[in-house]
Structure formats: C-alpha cells, structure tokens
SEKEDO-344443 format. One record per residue (C-alpha): x, y, z; residue number from 0. Coordinates in pm, 1 decimal, padded with zeros to 6 digits, always signed. Example, Ala and Ser with C-alpha at 12.3 -4.5 7.8 and 13.67 -1.06 7.14 Angstrom:
2
<<+01230.0, -00450.0, +00780.0>, 0>
<<+01367.0, -00106.0, +00714.0>, 1>
//
This chain:
429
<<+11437.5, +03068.1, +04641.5>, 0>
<<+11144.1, +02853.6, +04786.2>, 1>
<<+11249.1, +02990.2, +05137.5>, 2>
<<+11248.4, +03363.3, +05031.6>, 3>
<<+10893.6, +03291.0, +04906.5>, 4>
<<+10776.8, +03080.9, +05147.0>, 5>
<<+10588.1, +03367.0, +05291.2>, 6>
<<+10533.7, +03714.4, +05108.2>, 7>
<<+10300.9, +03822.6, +05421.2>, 8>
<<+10613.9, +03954.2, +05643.7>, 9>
<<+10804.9, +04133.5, +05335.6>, 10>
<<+10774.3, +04458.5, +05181.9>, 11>
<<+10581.5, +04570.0, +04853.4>, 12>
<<+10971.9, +04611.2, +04701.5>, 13>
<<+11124.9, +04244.3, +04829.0>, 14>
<<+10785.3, +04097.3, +04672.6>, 15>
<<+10859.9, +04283.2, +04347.2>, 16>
<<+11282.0, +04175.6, +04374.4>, 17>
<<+11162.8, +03824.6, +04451.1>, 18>
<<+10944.5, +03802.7, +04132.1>, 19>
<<+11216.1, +03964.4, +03907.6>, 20>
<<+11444.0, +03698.1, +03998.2>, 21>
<<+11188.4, +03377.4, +03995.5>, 22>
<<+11177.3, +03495.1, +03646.3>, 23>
<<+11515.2, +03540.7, +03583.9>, 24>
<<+11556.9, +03169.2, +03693.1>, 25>
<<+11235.9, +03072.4, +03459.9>, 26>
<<+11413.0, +03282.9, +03130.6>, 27>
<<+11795.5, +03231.5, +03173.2>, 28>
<<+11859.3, +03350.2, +02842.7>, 29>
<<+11658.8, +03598.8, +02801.0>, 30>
<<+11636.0, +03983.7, +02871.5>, 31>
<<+11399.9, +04079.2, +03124.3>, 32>
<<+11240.8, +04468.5, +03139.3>, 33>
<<+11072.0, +04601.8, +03426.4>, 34>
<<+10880.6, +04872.2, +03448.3>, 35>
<<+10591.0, +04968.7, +03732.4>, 36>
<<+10430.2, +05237.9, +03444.9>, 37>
<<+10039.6, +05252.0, +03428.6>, 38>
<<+10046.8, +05304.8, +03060.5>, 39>
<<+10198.1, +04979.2, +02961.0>, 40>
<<+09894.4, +04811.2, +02845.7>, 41>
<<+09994.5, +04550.3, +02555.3>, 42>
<<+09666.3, +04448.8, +02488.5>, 43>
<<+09534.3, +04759.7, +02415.0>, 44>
<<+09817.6, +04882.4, +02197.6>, 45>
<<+09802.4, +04558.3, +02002.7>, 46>
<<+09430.5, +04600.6, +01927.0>, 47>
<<+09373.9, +04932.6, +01840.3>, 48>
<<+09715.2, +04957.2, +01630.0>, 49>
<<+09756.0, +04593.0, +01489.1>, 50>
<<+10119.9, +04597.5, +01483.4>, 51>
<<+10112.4, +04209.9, +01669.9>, 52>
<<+09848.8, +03946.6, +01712.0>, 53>
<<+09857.3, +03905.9, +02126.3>, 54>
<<+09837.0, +03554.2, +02280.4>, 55>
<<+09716.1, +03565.0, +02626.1>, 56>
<<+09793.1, +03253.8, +02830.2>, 57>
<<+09603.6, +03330.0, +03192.6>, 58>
<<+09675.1, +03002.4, +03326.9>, 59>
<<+10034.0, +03110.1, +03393.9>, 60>
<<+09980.9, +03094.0, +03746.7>, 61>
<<+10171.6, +03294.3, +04001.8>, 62>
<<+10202.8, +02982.6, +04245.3>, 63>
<<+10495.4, +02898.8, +03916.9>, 64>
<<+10661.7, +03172.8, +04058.3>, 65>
<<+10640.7, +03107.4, +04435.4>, 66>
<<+10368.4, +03371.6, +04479.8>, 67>
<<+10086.2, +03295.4, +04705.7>, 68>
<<+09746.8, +03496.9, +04546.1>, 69>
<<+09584.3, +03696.7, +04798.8>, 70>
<<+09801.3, +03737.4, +05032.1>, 71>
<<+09813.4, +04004.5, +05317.7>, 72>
<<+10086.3, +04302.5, +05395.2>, 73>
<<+10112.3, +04411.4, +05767.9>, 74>
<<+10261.9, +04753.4, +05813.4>, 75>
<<+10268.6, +05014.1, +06072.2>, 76>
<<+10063.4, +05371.6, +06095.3>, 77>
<<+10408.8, +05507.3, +06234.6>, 78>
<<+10281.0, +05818.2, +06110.6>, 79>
<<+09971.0, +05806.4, +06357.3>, 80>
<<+10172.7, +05671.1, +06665.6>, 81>
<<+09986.5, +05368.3, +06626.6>, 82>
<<+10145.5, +05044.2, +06737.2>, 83>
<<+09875.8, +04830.8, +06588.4>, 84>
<<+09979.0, +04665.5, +06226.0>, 85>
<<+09665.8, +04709.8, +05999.0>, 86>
<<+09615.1, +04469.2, +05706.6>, 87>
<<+09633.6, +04601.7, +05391.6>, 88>
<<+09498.2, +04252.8, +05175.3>, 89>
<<+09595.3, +04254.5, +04756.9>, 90>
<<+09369.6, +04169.2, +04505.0>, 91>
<<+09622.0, +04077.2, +04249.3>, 92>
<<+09512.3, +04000.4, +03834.4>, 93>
<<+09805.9, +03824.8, +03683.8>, 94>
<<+09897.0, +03735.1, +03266.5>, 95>
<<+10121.7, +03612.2, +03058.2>, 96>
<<+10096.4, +03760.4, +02672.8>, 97>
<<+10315.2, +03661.6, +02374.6>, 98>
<<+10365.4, +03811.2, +02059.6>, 99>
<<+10622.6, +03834.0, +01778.7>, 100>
<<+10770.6, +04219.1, +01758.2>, 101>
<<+10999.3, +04331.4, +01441.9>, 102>
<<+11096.9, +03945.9, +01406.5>, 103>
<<+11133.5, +03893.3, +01815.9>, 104>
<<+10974.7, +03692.5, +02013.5>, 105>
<<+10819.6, +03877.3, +02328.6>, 106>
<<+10636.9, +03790.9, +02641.1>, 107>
<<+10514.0, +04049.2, +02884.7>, 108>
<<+10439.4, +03942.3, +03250.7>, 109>
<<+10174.8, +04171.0, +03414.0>, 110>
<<+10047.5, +04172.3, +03811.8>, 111>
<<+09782.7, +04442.1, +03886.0>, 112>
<<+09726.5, +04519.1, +04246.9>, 113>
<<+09476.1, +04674.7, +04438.8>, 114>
<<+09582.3, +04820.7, +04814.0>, 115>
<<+09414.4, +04980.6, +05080.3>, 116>
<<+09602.5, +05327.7, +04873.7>, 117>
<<+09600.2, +05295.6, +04518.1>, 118>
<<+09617.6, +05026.0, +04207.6>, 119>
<<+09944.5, +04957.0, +04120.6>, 120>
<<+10079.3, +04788.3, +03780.2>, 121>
<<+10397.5, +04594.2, +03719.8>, 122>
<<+10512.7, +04475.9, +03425.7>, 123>
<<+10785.4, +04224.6, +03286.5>, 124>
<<+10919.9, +04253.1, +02910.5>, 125>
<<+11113.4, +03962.1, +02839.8>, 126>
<<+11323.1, +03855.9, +02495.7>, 127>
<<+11666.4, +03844.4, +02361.4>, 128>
<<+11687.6, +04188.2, +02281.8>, 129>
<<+11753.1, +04443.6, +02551.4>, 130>
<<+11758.0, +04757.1, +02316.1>, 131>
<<+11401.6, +04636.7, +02150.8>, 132>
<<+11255.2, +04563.3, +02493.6>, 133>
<<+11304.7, +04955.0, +02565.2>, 134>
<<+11214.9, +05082.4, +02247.8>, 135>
<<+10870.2, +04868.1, +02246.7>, 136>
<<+10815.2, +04987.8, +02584.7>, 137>
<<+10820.6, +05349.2, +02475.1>, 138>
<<+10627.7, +05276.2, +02206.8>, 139>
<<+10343.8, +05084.8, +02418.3>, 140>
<<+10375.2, +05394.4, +02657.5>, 141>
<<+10338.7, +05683.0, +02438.5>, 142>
<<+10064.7, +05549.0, +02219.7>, 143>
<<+09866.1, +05450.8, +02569.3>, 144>
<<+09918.4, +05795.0, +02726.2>, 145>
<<+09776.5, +05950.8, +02404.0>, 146>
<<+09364.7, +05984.6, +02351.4>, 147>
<<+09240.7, +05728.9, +02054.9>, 148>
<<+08900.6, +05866.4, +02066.8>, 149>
<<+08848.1, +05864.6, +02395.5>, 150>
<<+08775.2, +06119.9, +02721.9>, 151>
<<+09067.5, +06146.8, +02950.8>, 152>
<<+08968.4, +06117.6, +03296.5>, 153>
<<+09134.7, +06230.0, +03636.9>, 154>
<<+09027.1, +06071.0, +03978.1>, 155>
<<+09166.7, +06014.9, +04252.1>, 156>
<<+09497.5, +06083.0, +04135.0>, 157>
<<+09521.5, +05904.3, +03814.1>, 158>
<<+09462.9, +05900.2, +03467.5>, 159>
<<+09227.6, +05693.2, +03272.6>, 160>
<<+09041.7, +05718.7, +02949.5>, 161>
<<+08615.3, +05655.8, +02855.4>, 162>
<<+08516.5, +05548.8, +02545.6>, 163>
<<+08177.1, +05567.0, +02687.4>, 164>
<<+08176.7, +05928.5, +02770.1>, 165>
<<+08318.3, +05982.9, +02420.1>, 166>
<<+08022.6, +05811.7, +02243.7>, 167>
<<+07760.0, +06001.9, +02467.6>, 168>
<<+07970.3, +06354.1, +02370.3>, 169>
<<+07920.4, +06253.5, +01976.8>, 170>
<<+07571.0, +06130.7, +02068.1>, 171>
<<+07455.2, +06469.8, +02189.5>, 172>
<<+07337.0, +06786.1, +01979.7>, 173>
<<+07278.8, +07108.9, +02044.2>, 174>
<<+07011.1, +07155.2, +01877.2>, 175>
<<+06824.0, +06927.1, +02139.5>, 176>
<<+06896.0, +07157.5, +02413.1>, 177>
<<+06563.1, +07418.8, +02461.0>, 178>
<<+06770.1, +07744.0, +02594.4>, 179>
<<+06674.2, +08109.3, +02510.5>, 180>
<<+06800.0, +08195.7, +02175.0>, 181>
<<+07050.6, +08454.1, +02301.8>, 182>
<<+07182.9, +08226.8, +02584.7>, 183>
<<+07215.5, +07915.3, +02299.2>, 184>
<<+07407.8, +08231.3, +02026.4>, 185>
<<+07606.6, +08311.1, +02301.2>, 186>
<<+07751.7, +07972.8, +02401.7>, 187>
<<+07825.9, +07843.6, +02042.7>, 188>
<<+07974.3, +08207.2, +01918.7>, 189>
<<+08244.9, +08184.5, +02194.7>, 190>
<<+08350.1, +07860.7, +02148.0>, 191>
<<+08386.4, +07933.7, +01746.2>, 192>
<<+08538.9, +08283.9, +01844.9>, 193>
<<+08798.7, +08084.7, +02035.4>, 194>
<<+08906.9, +07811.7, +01796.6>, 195>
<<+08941.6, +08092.3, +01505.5>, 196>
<<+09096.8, +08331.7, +01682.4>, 197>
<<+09462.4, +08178.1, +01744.4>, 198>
<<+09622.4, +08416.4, +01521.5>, 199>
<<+09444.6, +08719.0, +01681.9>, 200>
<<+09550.3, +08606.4, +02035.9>, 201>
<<+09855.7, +08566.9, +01936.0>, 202>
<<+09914.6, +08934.3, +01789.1>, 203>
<<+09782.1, +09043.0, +02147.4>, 204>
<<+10044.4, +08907.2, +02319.5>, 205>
<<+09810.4, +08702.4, +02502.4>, 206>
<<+09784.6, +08340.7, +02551.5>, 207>
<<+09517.8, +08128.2, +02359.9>, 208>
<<+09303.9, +08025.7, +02650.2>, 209>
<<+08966.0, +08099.0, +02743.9>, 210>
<<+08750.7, +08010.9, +03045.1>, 211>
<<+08394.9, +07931.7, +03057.8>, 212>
<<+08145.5, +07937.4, +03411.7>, 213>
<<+07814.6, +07752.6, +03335.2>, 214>
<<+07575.2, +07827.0, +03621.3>, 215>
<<+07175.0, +07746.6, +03776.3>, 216>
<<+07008.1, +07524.1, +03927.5>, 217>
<<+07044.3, +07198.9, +03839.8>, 218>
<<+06833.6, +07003.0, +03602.2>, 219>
<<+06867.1, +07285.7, +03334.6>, 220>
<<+07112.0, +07155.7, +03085.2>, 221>
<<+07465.4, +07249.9, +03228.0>, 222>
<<+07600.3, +06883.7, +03146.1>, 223>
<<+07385.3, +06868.3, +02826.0>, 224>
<<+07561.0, +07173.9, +02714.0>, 225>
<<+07872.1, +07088.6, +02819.1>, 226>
<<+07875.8, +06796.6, +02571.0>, 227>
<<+07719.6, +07033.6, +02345.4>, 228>
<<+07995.9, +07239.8, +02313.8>, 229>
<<+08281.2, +06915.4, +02353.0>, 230>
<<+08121.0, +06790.3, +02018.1>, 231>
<<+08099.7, +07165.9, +01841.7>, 232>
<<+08519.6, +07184.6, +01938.5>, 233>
<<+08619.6, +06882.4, +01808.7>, 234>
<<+08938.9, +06910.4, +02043.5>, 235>
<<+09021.5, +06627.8, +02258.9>, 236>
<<+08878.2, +06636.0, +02640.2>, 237>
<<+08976.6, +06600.9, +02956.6>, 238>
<<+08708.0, +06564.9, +03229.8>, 239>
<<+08801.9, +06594.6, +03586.8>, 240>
<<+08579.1, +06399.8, +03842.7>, 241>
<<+08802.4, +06519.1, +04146.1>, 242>
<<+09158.3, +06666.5, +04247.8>, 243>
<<+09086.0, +06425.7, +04607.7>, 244>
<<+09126.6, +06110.7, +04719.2>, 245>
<<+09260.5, +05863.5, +04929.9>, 246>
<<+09653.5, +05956.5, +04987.0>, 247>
<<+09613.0, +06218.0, +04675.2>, 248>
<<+09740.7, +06572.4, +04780.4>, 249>
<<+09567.8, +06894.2, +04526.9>, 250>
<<+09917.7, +07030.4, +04553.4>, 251>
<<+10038.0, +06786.5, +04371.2>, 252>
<<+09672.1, +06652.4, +04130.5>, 253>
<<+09598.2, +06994.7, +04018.4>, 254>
<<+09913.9, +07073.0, +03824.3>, 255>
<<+09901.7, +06697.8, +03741.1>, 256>
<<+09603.6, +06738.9, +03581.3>, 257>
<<+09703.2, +07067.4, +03402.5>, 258>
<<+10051.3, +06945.9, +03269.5>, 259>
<<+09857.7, +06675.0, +03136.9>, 260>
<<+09627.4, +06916.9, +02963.5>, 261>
<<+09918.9, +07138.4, +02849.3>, 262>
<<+10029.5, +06844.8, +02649.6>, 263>
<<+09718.9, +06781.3, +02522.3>, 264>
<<+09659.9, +07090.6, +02372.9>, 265>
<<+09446.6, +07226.6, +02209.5>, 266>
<<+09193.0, +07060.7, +02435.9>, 267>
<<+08884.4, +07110.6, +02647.6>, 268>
<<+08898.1, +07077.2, +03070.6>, 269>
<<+08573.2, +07022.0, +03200.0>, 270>
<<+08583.1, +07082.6, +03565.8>, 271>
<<+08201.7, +06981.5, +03656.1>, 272>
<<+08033.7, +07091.3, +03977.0>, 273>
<<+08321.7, +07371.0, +04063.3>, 274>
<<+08206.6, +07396.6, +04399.3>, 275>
<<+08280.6, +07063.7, +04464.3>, 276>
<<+08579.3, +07052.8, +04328.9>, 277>
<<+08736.6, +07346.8, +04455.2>, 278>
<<+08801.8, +07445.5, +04876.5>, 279>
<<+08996.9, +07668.1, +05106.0>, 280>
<<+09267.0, +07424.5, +05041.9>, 281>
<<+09324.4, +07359.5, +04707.0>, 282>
<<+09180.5, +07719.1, +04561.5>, 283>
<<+09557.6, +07847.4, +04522.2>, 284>
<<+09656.0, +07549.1, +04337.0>, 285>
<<+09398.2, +07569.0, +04109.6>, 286>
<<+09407.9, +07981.2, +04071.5>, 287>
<<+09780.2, +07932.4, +04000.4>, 288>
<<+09716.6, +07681.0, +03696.2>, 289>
<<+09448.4, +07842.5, +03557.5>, 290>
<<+09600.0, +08235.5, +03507.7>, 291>
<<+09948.7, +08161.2, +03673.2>, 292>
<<+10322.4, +08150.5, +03508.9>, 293>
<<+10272.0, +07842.7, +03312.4>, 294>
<<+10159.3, +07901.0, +02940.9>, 295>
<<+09815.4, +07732.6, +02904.6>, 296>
<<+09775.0, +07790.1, +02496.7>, 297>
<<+09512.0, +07624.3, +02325.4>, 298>
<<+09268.1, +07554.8, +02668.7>, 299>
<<+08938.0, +07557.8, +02631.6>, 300>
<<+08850.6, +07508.5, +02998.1>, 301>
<<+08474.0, +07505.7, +03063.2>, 302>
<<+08340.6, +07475.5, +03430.7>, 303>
<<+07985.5, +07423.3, +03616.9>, 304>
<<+07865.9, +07467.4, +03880.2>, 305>
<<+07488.5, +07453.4, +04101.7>, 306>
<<+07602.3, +07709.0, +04390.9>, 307>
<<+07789.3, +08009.0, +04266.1>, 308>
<<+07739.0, +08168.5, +04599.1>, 309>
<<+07997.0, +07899.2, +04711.8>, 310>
<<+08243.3, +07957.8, +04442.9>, 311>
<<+08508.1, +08248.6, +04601.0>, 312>
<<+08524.2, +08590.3, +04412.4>, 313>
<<+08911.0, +08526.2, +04251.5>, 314>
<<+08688.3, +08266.3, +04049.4>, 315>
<<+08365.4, +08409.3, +03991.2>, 316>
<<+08500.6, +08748.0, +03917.9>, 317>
<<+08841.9, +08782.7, +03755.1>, 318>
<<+08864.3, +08767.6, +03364.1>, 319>
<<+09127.7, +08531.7, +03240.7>, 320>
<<+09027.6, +08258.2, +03476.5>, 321>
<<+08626.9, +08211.8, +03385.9>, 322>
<<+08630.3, +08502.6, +03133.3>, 323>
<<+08225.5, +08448.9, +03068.0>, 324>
<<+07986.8, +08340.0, +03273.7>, 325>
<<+07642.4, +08149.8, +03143.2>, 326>
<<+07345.0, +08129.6, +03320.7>, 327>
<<+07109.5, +07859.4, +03316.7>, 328>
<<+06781.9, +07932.4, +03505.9>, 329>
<<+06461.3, +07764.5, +03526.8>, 330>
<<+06279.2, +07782.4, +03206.4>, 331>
<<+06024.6, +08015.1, +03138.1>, 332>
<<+05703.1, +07929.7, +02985.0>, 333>
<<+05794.9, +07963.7, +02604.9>, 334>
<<+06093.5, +07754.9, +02712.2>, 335>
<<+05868.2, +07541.7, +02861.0>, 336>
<<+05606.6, +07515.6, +02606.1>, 337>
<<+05887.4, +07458.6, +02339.0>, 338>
<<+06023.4, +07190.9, +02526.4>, 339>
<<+05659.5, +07020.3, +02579.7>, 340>
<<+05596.7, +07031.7, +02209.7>, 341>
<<+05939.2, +06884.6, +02091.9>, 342>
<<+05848.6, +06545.3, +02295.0>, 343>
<<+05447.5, +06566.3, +02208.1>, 344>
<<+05641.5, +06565.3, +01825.8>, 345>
<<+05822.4, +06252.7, +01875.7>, 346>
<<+05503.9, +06047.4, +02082.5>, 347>
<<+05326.8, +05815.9, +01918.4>, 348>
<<+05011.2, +05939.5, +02014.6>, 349>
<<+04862.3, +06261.2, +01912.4>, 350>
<<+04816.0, +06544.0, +02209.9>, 351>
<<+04539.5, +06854.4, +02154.5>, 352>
<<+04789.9, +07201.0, +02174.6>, 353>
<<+04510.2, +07310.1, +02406.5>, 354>
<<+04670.5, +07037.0, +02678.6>, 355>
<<+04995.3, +07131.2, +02572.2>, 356>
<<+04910.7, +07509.5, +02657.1>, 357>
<<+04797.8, +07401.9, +02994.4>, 358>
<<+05050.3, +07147.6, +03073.0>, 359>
<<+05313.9, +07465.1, +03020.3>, 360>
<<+05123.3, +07691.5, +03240.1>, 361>
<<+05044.7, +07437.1, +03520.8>, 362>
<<+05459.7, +07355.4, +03552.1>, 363>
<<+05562.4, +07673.0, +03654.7>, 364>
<<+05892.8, +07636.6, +03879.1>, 365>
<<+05997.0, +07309.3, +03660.0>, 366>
<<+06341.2, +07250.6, +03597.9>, 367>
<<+06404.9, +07039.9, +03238.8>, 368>
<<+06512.0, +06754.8, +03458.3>, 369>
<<+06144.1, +06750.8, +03610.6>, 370>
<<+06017.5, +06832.6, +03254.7>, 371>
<<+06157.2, +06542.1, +03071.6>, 372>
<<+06017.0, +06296.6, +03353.2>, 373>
<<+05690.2, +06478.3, +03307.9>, 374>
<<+05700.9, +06312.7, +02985.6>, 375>
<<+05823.6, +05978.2, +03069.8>, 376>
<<+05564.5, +05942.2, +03375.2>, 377>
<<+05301.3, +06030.4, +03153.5>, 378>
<<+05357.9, +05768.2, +02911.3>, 379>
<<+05364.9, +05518.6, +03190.3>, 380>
<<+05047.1, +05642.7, +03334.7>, 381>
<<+04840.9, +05606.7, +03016.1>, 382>
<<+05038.7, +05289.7, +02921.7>, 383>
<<+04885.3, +05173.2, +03264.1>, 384>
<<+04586.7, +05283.0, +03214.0>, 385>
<<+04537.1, +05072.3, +02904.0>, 386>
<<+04547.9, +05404.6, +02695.0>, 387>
<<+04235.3, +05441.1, +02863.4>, 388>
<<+04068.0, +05840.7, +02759.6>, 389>
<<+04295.6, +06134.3, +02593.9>, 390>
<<+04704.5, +06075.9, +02691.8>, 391>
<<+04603.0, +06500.2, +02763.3>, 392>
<<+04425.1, +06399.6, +03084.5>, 393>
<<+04740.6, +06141.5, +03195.6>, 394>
<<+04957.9, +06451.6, +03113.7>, 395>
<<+04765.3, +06689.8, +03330.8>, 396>
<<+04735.8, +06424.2, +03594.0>, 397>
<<+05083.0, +06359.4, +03633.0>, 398>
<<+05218.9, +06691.5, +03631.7>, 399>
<<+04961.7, +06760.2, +03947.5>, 400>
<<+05131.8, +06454.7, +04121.3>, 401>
<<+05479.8, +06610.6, +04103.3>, 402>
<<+05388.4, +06945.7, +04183.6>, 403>
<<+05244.8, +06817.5, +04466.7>, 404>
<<+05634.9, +06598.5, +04574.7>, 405>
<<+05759.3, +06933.0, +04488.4>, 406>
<<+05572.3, +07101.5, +04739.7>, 407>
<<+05593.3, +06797.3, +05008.4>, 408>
<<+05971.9, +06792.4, +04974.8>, 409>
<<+06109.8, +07136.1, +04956.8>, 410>
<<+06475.5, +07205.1, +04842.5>, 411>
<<+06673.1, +07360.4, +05160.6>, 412>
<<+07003.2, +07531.9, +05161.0>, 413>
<<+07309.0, +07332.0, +05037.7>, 414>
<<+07476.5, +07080.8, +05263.8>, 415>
<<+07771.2, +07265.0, +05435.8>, 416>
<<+08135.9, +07132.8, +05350.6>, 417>
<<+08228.7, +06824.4, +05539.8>, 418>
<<+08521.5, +06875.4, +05758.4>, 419>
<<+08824.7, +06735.2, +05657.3>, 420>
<<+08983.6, +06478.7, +05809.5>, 421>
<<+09315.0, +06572.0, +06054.0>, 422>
<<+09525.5, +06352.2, +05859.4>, 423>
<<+09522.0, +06273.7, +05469.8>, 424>
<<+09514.9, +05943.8, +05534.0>, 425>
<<+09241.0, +05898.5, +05751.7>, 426>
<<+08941.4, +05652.3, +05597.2>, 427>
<<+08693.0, +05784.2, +05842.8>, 428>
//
C-alpha cells in the first residue's frame, strides 16, 4: 500500500481517489464504506439546520494516516492544444473526519475538498455497518442540501450554491424606500401580484404560468433595489444567476442547468442581472430556447436587468413571452429628486431649511440616485469635518458643486465593446 502511495504526483485524479477508498477499507475492515463525489453531501449543514444528530468533527484525522501527502501536485498534458509541455495543476485539499449516531448507527463520514486549476471537487466517504442506511442517509443529506432553507440559490461558474446573505439583504429591503414615479412603482408591484393570483386564469388559457420581466436605465437608478423589492413582495424562493461562463463551463450545457434547476424549484423567481452581460452571440439560442422553448416553465417569475438595452438583440427586447414587460428606470426628475432629498433630510440629525433642499434639487440635475445618496453621505462628512461649523445647507450645496464638477471632468463614454473570446474554452489568457 505504502508503495502505491509513495507518490500521488505521477497518478491520476481516479487512482488517488481508488487508493484512498482502499487505505480506508484497510483502516474499517468491518465496516461498510459509501462513496460518493456529490456536491450536496454536506453533513454538517444537514445536522445543524435539521437536528436529527449532534456532529463530532475530529480535524486532526490527518491524511498522512492514509498515505496522502497534502498539497501535492498533478502533471498532465494539454493534448488538446498539441502541447508537449506538462502544466501543474497544484490541490488545495480541506480534509475531516465527522461522527455521529444515525437511527441507532454509528456513522463516520470522510470528506476531501479540492480545488484544481478547473473546478472544486468534493468526495465523500460514509462508513458503518449498515450498507442499506449508508444510502438512505445519503439521500437524505442530498435532497435536504439541494433544497433552499431560506436561502438564495446561486449559479456561477457552473455550479450551484446558496447565500444566506443575499437572503437577509432581500428581507431587509422595502419598497417603499425606493423614490420611482408613482405609475412606474403601480406598475411593477401590480404585475408581480397579477402573476402570483392568476394561476388559475393562465391555466384556462392554455398558457403556461410564466411571466418575464426587463428592468432597464442607466445605472444607479434602483434596478437592483427593485429587484429585491419585488423578491420580498413574491415570497417565492430565488434563484440569482451571476454568470452562465466560466473556466471549462460550456452555456450549452449551464443554461438549461440553471433552468432545470429552476423548473424544480418552482414557483420561483430567476434574476438574470446585467442581461447584457450575461447573454452573447453564443449562448443567445440557449437561453431563447429555455426561456419560451418546448420545456414547460410554470410558475417562473423570471425578472432581468440590464444598463445597455441597445446591446440586448431584438428576439429579447421585443418578443412577448420571453420579457413580456419592459420597465424603465431613467434618471430622476426633479420631484423625484426633491422627494428623495427630503426622505434623507427626514432621517438627519440635524435640521436643513426646505429653501436648501429646493436648491440642492435644482442644482443636481443629471443625478442618478446612486450619485444622490452619496450626495448625502459626503455632506455629512463635510460638515462633520468642518466641526459642524455654519448651516449643514451650505456643506450640502458645497458638495453637490464638487461632484458636478467630477461629473463634468470624467465624462461617461460609450460601453466597453465585448472582449473577444478566447479560441479555446480552456484558455486562462
């Protein structure tokens, strides 16, 4: 055994994996050993959220007890490039050992997480004296982990994961904070509601319960804001896509990924942020094909942004049943502007005269919110640094003069044009 150990460097990912499997069948003679390479078998996270078992965790099982060396190096071959030169591909391994007692069973789970030059990559061990329990608790591990607890499930680069974090700032946000125009603000919340109460009526249509929403502007106006807006009005779980891309991830194959996923999820919201992005000459079909294709999307709420609809091609921007409303967010106007002003004078500590107020929403003319909101937090800083020196009017007034004037020094130019894609998928360049 030492000898087909004695060094991991020259043999595959596979013969590293076989050669761990049977160090621990030597280590557990009597027991029943499970493997399984899933990326939902998380133990630890099953176990706390459900408290079906109290986990021990013993991290100074060491992999050197199993004739592993940590950190060692893979040499392959770029065959597919006609290079000759091996490259080194170095693993950043996390090991564990955790122990708990199952339906009267003792079980251990053995756990190496990887991290190649491609992807993270999870293997797991279940080990006890019964084989049948071993599958059924990995099943059950699985299919609560691939489920959302309160959480936003996120694609990138070709994998799942899930946020608490984005959750909280979704049920942190309301609506009511957003300063839109009235009809634009109706208009967002009535379609949502229209859509959640109207399964029946879709369904008497003949047509599937879906519905598409296109938020566009410039940015800094409140796309995101009411995005999460409208997440917390559902109530439906979410899936947020950061990107269909990555290293070694083909769209042909992340874009259904990501709507099977959904399809199971359902009823659900997509949020597909920054369209243009997202979305190329590549991967359009793929994504045209999921969204109004054969498959049956019922109960999708997908809701899309984006800061360039010029870049966005005309199957997306103008067919119904894909995006069937578009929203759009454009700089405010000076009531807008005025409102917004007035809602953070309200929550200041310091009293400001409406006549400032009045001028401050006249003099930013061409503000997004973005530059808005930081019109209020500069100004704070400015008095605050000024030893609340004078009337926080004349800091407010002051500052808003400084960033018209970065405005004007650094004008916005065209967007960047698309960066060309490298010959081979696997190119790093």
């Amino acid at each position: 055994m030492n000898e087909l150990l004695a060094d991991l460097e020259s043999v595959t990912e596979q013969a590293r994996c076989a050669a761990i499997s049977q160090r621990l069948a030597k280590l557990y003679p009597d027991k029943k050993i499970y493997f399984s390479d899933s990326s939902q078998l998380f133990v630890g996270a099953w176990a706390a959220e459900t408290k079906e078992v109290d986990v021990t965790i013993a991290p100074e099982f060491s992999l050197r007890k199993l004739g592993v060396r940590e950190g060692f190096v893979q040499r392959m071959r770029r065959r597919e490039l006609g290079t000759p030169e091996p490259v080194n591909a170095t693993w950043h391994l996390h090991h564990g050992l955790e122990s708990f007692t199952w339906k009267g069973h003792h079980v251990e789970v053995f756990t190496v997480q990887y991290l190649t030059q491609y992807e993270p990559n999870r293997w797991s061990w279940l080990i006890s004296d019964d084989e049948a329990l071993l599958r059924e608790l990995f099943a059950t591990v699985v299919a609560w982990n691939s489920e959302v607890h309160g959480e936003v499930l996120v694609f990138s680069n070709g994998c799942f994961s899930k946020s608490a974090e984005l959750q909280e700032a979704i049920d942190e946000t309301r609506l009511e904070d957003l300063i839109l125009p009235p009809q634009l603000a109706e208009s967002l919340q009535s379609d949502v509601a229209h859509f959640l109460a109207s399964r029946e009526l879709y369904a008497k249509a003949g047509a599937a319960w879906k519905r598409g929403m296109l938020l566009m502007g410039p940015p800094g106006n409140g796309k995101t804001h009411a995005i999460k807006g409208l997440i917390k009005r559902a109530g439906l779980p979410c899936l947020y896509v950061k990107s269909f891309s990555g290293r070694h991830v083909d769209p042909a194959g992340s874009i259904p990924q990501v709507f099977a996923r959904a399809r199971e999820l359902a009823p659900c919201v997509v949020v597909l942020e920054d369209l243009d992005s997202l979305v190329d000459d590549e991967n359009r079909s793929f994504l045209l094909n999921e969204l109004d294709g054969f498959a049956v999307n019922d109960g999708l709420l997908t809701i899309a942004s984006t800061n360039h609809p010029e870049r966005l091609d005309p199957s997306l921007i103008h067919r119904p049943s894909r995006f069937d409303r578009k929203y759009r967010f454009e700089l405010p106007d000076l009531d807008l502007r005025r409102r917004y002003l007035e809602g953070w004078a309200a929550k200041a500590t310091t009293p400001i005269d409406a006549d400032f107020l009045a001028r401050a929403a006249e003099l930013t003319a061409g503000f997004t919110f973005a530059y808005l909101k930081e019109v209020g937090l500069s100004t704070l800083m400015h008095w605050a640094s000024e030893g609340q020196k004078g009337k926080i009017g004349d800091a407010l007034v002051h500052v808003i003069e400084q960033l018209k004037q970065e405005i004007l020094a650094t004008p916005a130019g065209p967007p960047p044009a698309p960066r060309a894609k490298p010959r081979f998928p696997w190119d790093f360049g």
